[in-house]
C-alpha positions as protocol buffer text, in pm:
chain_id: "A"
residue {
  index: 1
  type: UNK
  ca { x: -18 y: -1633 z: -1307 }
}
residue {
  index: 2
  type: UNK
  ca { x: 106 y: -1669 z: -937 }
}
residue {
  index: 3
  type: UNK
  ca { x: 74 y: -1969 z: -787 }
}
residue {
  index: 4
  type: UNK
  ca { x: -91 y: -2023 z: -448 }
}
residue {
  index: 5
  type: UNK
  ca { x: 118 y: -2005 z: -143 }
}
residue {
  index: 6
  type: UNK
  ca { x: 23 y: -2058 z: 186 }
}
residue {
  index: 7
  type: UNK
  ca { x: -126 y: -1787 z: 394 }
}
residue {
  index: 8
  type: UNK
  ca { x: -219 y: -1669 z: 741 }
}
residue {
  index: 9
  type: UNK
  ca { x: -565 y: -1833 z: 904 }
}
residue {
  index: 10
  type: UNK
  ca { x: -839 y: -1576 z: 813 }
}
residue {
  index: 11
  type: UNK
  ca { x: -871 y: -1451 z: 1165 }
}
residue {
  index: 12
  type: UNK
  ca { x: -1079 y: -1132 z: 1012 }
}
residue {
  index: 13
  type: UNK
  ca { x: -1385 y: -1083 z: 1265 }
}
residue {
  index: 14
  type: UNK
  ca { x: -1173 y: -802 z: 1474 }
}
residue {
  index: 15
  type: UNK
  ca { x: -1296 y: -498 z: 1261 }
}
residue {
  index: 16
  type: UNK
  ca { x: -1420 y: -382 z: 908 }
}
residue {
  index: 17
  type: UNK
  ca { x: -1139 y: -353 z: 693 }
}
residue {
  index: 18
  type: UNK
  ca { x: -1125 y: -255 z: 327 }
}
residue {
  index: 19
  type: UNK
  ca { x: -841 y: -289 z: 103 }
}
residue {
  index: 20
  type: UNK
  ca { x: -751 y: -38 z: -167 }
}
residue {
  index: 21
  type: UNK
  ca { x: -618 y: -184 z: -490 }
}
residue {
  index: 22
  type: UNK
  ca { x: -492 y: 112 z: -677 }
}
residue {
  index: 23
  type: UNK
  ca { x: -546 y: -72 z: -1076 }
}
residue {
  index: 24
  type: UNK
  ca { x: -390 y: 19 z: -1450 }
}
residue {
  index: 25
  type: UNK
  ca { x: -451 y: -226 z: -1723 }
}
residue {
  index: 26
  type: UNK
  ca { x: -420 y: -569 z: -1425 }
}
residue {
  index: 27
  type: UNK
  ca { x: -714 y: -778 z: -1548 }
}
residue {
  index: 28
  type: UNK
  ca { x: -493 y: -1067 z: -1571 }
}
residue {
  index: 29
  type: UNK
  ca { x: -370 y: -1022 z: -1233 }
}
residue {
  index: 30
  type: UNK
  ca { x: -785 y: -953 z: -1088 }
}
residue {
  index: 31
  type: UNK
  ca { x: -889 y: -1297 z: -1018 }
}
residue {
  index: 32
  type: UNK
  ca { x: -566 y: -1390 z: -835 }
}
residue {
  index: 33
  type: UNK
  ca { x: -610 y: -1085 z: -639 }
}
residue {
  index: 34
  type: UNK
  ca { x: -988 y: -1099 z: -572 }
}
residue {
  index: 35
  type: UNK
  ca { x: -960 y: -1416 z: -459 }
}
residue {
  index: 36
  type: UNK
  ca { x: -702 y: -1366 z: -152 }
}
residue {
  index: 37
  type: UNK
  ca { x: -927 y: -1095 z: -7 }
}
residue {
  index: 38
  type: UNK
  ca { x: -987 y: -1228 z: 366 }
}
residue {
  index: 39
  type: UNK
  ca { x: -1347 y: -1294 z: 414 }
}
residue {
  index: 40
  type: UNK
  ca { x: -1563 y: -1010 z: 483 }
}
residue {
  index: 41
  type: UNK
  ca { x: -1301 y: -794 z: 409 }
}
residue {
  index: 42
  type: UNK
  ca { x: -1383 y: -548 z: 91 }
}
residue {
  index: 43
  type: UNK
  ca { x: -1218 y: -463 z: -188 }
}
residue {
  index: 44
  type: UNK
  ca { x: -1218 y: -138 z: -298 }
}
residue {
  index: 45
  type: UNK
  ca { x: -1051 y: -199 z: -692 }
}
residue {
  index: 46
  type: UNK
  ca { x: -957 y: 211 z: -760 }
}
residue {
  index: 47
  type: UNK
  ca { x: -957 y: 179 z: -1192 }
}
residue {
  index: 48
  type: UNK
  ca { x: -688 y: 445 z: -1273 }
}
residue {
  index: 49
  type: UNK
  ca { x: -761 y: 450 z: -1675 }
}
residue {
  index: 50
  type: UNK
  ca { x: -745 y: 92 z: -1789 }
}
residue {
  index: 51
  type: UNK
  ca { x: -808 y: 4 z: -2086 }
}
residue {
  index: 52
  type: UNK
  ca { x: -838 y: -415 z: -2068 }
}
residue {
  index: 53
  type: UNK
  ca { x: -1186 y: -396 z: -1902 }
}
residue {
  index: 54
  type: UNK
  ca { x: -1016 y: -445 z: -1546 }
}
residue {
  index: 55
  type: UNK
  ca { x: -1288 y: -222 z: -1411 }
}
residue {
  index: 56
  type: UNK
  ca { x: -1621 y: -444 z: -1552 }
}
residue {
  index: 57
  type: UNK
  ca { x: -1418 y: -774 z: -1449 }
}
residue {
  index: 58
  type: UNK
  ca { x: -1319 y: -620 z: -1044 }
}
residue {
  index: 59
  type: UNK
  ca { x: -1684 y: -544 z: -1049 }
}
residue {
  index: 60
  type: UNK
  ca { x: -1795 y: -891 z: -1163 }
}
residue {
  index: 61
  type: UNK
  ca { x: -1582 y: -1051 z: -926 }
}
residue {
  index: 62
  type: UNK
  ca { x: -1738 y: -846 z: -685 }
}
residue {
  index: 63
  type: UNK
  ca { x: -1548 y: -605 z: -601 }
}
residue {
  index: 64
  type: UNK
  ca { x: -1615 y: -246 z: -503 }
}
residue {
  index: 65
  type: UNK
  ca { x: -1507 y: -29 z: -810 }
}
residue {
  index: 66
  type: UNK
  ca { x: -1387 y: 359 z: -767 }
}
residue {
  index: 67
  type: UNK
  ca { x: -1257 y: 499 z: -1096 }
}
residue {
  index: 68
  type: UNK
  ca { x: -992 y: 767 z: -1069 }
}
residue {
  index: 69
  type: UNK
  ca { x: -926 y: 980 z: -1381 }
}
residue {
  index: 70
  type: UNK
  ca { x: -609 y: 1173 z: -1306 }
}
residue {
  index: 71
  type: UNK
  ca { x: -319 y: 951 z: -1348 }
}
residue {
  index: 72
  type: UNK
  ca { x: -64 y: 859 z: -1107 }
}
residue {
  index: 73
  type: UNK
  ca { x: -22 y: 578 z: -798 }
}
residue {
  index: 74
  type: UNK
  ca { x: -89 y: 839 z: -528 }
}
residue {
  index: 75
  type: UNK
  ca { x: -376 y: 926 z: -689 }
}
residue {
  index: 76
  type: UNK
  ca { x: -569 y: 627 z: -689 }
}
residue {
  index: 77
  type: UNK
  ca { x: -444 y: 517 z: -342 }
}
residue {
  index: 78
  type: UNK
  ca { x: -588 y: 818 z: -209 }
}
residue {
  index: 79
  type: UNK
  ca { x: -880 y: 812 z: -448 }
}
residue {
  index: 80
  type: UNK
  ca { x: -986 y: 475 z: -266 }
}
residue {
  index: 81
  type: UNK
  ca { x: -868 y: 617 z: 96 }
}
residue {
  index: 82
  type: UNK
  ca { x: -1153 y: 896 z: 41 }
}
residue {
  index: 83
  type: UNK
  ca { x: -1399 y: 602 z: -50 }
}
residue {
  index: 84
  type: UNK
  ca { x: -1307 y: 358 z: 225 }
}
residue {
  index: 85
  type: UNK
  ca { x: -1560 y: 326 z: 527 }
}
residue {
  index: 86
  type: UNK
  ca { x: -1388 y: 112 z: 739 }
}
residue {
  index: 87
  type: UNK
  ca { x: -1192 y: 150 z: 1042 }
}
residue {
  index: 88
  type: UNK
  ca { x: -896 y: -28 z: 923 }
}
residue {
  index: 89
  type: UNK
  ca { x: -807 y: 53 z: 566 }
}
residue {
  index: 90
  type: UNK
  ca { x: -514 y: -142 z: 375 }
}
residue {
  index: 91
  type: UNK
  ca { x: -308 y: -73 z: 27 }
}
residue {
  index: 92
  type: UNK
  ca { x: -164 y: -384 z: -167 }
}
residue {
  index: 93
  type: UNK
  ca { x: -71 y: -403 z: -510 }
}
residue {
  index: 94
  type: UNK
  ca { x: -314 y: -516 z: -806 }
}
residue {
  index: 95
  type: UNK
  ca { x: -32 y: -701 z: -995 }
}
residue {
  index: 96
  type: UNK
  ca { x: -51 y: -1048 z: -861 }
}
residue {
  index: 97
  type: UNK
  ca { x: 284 y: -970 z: -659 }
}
residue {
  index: 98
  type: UNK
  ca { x: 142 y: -990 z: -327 }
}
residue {
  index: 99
  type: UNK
  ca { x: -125 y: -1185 z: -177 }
}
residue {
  index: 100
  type: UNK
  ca { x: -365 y: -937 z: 42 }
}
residue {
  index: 101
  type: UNK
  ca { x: -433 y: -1248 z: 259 }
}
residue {
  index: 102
  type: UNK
  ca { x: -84 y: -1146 z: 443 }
}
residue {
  index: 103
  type: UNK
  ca { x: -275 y: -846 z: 532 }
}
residue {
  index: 104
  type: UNK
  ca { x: -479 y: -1039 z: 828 }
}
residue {
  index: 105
  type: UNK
  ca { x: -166 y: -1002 z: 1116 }
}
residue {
  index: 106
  type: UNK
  ca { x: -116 y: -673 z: 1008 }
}
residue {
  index: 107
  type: UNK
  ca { x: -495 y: -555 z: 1028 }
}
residue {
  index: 108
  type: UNK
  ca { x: -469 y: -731 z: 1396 }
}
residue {
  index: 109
  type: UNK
  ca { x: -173 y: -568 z: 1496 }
}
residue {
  index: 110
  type: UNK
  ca { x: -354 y: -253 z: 1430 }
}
residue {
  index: 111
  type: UNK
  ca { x: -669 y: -316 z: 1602 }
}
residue {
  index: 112
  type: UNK
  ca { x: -461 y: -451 z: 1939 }
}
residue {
  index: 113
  type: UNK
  ca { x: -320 y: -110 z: 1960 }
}
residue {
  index: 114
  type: UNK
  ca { x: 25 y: -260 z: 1935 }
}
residue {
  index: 115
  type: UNK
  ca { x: 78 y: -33 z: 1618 }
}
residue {
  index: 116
  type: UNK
  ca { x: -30 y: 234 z: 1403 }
}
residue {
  index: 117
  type: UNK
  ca { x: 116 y: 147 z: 1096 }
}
residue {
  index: 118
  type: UNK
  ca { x: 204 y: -143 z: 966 }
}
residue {
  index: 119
  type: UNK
  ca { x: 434 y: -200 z: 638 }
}
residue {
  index: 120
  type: UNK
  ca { x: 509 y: -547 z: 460 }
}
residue {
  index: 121
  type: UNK
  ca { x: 902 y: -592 z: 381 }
}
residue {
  index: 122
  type: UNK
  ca { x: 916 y: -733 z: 63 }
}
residue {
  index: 123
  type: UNK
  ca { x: 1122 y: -1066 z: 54 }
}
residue {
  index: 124
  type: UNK
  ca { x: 1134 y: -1179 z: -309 }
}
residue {
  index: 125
  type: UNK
  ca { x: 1028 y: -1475 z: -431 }
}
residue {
  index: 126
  type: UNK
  ca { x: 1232 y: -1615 z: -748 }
}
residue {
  index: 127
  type: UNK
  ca { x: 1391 y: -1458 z: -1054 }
}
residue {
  index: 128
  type: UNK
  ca { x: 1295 y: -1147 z: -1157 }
}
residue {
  index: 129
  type: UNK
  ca { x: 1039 y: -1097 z: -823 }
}
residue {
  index: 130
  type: UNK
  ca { x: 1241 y: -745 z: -775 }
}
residue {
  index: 131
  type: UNK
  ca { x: 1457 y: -626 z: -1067 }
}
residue {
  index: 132
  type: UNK
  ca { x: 1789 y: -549 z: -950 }
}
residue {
  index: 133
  type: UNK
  ca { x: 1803 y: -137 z: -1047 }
}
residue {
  index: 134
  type: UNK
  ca { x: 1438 y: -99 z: -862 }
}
residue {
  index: 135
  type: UNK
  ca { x: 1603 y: -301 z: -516 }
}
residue {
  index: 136
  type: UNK
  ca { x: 1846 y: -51 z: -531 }
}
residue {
  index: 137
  type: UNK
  ca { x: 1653 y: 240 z: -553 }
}
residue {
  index: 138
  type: UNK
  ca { x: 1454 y: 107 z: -235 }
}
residue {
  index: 139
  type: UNK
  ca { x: 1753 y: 57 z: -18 }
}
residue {
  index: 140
  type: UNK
  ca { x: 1858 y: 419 z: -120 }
}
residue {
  index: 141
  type: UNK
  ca { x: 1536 y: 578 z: 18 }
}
residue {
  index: 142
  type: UNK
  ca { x: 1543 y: 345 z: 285 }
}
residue {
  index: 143
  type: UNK
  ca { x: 1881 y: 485 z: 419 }
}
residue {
  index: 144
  type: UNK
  ca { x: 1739 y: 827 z: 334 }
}
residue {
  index: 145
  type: UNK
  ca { x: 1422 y: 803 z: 516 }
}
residue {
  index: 146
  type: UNK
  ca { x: 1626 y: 627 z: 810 }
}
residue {
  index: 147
  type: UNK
  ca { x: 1794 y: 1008 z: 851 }
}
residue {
  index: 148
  type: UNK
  ca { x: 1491 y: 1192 z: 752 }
}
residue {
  index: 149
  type: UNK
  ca { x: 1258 y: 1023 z: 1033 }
}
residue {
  index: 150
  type: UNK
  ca { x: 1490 y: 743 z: 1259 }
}
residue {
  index: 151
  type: UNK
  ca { x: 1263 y: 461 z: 1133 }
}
residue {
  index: 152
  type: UNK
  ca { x: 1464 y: 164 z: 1114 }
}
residue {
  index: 153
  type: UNK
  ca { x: 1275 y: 29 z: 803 }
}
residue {
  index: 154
  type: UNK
  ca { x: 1438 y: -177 z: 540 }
}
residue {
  index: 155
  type: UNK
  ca { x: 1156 y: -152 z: 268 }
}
residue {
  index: 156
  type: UNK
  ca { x: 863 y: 105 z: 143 }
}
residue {
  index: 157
  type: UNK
  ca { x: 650 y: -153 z: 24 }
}
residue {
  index: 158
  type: UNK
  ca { x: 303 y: -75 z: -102 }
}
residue {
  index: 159
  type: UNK
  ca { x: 130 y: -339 z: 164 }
}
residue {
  index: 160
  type: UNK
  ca { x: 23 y: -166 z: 437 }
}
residue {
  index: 161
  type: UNK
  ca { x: -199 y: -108 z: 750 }
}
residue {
  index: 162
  type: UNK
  ca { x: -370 y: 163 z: 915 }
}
residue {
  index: 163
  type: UNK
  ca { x: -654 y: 362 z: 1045 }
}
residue {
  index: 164
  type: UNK
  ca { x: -871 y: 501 z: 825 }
}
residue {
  index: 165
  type: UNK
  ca { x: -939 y: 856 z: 994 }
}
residue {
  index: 166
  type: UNK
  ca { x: -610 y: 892 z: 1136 }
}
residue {
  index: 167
  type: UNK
  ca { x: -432 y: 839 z: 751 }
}
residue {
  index: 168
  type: UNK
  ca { x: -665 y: 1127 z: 657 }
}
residue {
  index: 169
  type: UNK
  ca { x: -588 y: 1377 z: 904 }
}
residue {
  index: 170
  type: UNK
  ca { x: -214 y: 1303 z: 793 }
}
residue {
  index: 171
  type: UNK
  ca { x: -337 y: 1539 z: 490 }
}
residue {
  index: 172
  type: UNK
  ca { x: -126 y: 1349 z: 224 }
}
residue {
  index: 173
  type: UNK
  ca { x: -65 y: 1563 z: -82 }
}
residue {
  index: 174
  type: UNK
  ca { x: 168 y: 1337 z: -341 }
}
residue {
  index: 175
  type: UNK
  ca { x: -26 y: 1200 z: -603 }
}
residue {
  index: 176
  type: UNK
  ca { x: 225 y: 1049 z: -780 }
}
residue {
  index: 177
  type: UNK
  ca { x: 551 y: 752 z: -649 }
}
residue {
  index: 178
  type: UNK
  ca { x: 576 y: 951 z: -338 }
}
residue {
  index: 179
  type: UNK
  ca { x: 269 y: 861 z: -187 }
}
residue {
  index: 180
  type: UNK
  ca { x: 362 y: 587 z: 11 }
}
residue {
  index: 181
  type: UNK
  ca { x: 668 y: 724 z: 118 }
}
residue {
  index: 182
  type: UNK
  ca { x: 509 y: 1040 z: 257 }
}
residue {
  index: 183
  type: UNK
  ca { x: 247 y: 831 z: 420 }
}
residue {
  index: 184
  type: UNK
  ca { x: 531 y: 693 z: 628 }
}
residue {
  index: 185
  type: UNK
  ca { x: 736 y: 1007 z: 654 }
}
residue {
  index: 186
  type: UNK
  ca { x: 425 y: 1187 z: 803 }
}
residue {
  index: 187
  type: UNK
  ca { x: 336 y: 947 z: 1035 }
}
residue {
  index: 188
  type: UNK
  ca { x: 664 y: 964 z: 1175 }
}
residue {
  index: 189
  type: UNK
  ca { x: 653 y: 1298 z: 1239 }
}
residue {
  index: 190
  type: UNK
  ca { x: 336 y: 1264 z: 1404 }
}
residue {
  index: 191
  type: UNK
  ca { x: 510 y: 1027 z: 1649 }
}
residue {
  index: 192
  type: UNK
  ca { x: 332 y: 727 z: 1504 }
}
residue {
  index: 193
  type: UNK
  ca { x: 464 y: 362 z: 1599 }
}
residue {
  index: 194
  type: UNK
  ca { x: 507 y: 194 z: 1265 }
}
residue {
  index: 195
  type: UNK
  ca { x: 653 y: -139 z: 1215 }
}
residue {
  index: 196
  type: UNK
  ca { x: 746 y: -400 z: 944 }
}
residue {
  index: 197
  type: UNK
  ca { x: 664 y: -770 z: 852 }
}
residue {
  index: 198
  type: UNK
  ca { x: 829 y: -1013 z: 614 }
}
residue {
  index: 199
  type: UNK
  ca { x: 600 y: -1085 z: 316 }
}
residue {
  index: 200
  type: UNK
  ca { x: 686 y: -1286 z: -27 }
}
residue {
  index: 201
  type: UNK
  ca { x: 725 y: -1120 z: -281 }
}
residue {
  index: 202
  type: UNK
  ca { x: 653 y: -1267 z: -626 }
}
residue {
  index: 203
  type: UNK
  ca { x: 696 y: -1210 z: -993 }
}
residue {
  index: 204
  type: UNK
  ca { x: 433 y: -964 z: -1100 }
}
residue {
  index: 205
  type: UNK
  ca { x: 203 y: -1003 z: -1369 }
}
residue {
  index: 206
  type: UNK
  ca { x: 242 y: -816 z: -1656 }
}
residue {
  index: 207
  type: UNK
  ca { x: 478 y: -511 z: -1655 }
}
residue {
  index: 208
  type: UNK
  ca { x: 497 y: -280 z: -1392 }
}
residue {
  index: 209
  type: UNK
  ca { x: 423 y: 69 z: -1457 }
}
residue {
  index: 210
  type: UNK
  ca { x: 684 y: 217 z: -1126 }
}
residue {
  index: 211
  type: UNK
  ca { x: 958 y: -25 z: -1164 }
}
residue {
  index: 212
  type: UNK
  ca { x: 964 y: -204 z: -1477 }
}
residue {
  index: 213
  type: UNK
  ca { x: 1212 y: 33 z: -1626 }
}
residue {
  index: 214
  type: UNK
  ca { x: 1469 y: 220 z: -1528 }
}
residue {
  index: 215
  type: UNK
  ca { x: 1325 y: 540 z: -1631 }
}
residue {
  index: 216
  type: UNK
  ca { x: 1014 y: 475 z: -1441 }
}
residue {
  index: 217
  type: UNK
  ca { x: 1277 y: 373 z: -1117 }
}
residue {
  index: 218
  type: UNK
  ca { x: 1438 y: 718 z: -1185 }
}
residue {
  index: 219
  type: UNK
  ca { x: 1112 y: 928 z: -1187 }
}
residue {
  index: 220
  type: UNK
  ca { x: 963 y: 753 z: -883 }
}
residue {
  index: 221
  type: UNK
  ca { x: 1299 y: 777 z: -684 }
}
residue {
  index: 222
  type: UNK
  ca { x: 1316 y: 1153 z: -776 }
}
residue {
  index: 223
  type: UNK
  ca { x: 980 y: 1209 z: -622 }
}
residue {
  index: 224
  type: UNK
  ca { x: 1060 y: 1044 z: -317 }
}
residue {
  index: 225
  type: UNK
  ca { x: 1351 y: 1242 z: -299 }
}
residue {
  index: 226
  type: UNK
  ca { x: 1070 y: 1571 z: -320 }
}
residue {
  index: 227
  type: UNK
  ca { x: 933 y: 1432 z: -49 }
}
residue {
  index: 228
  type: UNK
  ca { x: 1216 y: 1347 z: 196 }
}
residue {
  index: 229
  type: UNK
  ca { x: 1285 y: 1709 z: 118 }
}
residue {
  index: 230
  type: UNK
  ca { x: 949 y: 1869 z: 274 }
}
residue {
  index: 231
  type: UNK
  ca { x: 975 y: 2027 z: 643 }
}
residue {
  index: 232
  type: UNK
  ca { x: 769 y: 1856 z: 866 }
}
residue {
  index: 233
  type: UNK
  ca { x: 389 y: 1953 z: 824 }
}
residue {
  index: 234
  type: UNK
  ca { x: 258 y: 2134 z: 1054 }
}
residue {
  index: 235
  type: UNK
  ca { x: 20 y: 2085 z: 1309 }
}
residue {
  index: 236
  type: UNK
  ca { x: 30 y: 1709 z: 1197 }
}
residue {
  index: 237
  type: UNK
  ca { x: -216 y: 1455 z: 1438 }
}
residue {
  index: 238
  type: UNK
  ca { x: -139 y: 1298 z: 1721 }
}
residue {
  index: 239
  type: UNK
  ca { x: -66 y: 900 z: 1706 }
}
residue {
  index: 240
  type: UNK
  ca { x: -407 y: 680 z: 1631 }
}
residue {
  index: 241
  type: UNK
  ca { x: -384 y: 581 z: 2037 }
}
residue {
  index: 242
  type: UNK
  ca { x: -307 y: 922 z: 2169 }
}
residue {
  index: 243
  type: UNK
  ca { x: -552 y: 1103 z: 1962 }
}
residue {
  index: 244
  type: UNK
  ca { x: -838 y: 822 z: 1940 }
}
residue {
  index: 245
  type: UNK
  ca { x: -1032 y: 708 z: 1614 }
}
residue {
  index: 246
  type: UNK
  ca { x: -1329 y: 546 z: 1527 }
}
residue {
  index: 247
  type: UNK
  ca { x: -1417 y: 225 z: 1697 }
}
């Protein structure tokens, strides 16, 4: 297990937020987890088949539980969009490799107005954080998303910030490794302002499902590649601030 590190000052009173944990077989990783929600913030654990009991122990720790039977990342991030209430919704990990409590300047940044989107840039955090074949896979997209869109962005990390309604009307379709990569690619061709944020990056617990192998790399590279490879959607909202959302 992870040990503590030192995080941002809870400044959470700003707006609701809820944080969607997309979760496969991370009971270990739970009570770490859990436990760096910001106060009053909920967490909304989406239980995408496990089989370790991680759904009856996120519900115990008091958690919000949303189970999502078809298989895939994309589909239990969006599974636990669709269930999210508050204004603010974020996406983090369930794997002990990043602490949610980072999430507090990004959830502020998005309530100020001074972005729409808000991405954590994964800066790892001793051996074996970010296994070498999966770093280079990122920096690939990232170059490929930098001629796709423009964005600047030097990771497509899976802790992020936004507004709830606004990530709807996006209309996000991947269910699968691509879903956080069409999040962003949508949102830039909506004209959104999206920005990124140093964040540590530790050694997960247990073995990732994405990223762990380099078959797993291959498969979710090669549907981020299907996704860089969609025309723009049309018709796509305007930015959170030009279009207005839910206060």
């Amino acid at each position: 297990m992870n040990a503590v590190t030192t995080s941002p000052e809870p400044e959470t009173a700003m707006a609701p937020v809820d944080v969607v944990l997309p979760c496969l077989n991370e009971a270990e990783a739970l009570p770490w987890v859990l436990a760096r929600i910001p106060p009053g913030w909920r967490a909304l654990v989406v239980d995408n088949g496990s089989t370790d009991g991680s759904a009856e122990l996120a519900r115990s720790l008091g958690a919000s539980v949303v189970r999502e039977t078809r298989r895939g990342f994309g589909a239990a991030c969006h599974a636990g969009l669709l269930a999210a209430t508050a204004d603010i919704v974020c996406f983090c990990d369930c794997d002990a490799s990043l602490d949610p409590s980072r999430l507090v300047p990004f959830v502020r940044e998005v309530h100020d107005g001074a972005a729409d989107l808000v991405l954590g840039r994964r800066r790892p955090q001793g051996r074996g954080a970010w296994p070498a074949h999966a770093r280079a896979g990122n920096l690939a997209l990232s170059g490929m998303l930098r001629r796709r869109t423009g964005l600047r962005l030097h990771d497509l990390g899976p802790l992020r910030a936004a507004r709830r309604e606004p990530l709807l009307a996006l209309g996000l379709t991947d269910r699968r490794s691509g879903y956080p990569l069409q999040m962003v690619v949508r949102a830039a061709d909506a004209g959104w302002r999206v920005t990124e944020h140093d964040v540590p990056y530790l050694p997960r617990t247990g073995t990732s499902k994405v990223t762990g192998t380099w078959r797993g790399t291959w498969q979710a590279v090669r549907d981020m590649r299907r996704v860089l490879a969609e025309p723009p959607a049309p018709s796509l909202p305007l930015t959170p601030s030009q279009g207005g959302t839910a206060q």
